[in-house]
C-alpha positions in Angstrom: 142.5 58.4 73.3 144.0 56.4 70.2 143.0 53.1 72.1 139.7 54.1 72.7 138.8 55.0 69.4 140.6 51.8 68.0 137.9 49.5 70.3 135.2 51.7 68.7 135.9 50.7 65.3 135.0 46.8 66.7 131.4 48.2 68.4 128.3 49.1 66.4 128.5 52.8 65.7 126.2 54.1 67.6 127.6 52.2 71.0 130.9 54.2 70.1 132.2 57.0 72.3 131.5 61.0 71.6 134.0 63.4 71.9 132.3 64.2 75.0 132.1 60.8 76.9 136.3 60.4 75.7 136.7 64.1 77.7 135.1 62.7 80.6 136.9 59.6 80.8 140.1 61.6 80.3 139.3 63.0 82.8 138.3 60.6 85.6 140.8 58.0 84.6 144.2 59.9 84.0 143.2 63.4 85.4 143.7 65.4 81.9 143.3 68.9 82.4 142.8 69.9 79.3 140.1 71.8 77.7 137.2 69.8 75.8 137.9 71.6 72.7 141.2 70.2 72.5 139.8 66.8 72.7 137.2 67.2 70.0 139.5 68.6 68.0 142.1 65.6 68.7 139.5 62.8 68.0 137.7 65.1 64.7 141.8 64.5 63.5 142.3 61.0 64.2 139.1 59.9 63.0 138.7 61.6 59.5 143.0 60.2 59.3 141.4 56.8 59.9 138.9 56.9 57.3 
């Protein structure tokens, strides 16, 4: 999740990924079976600590 928010910072901000979109690739490419809460609230932490 770390990397994939670090390549955002290089894209325009709107081509950058929503909580959502991180969820589903979570999902597909290492089979997380997590809730999307915990994933919003994951990337809400590690963006404002970026800031």
């Amino acid at each position: 999740m770390k990397e994939i928010l670090a390549a955002d910072k290089k894209t325009h901000r709107k081509q950058g990924h929503t909580a959502q979109r991180i969820f589903e690739r979570l999902w597909d490419e290492h089979g997380h079976t997590g809730g999307l809460t915990v994933v919003r609230n994951a990337v809400r932490e590690i963006r404002q600590r970026s800031s």
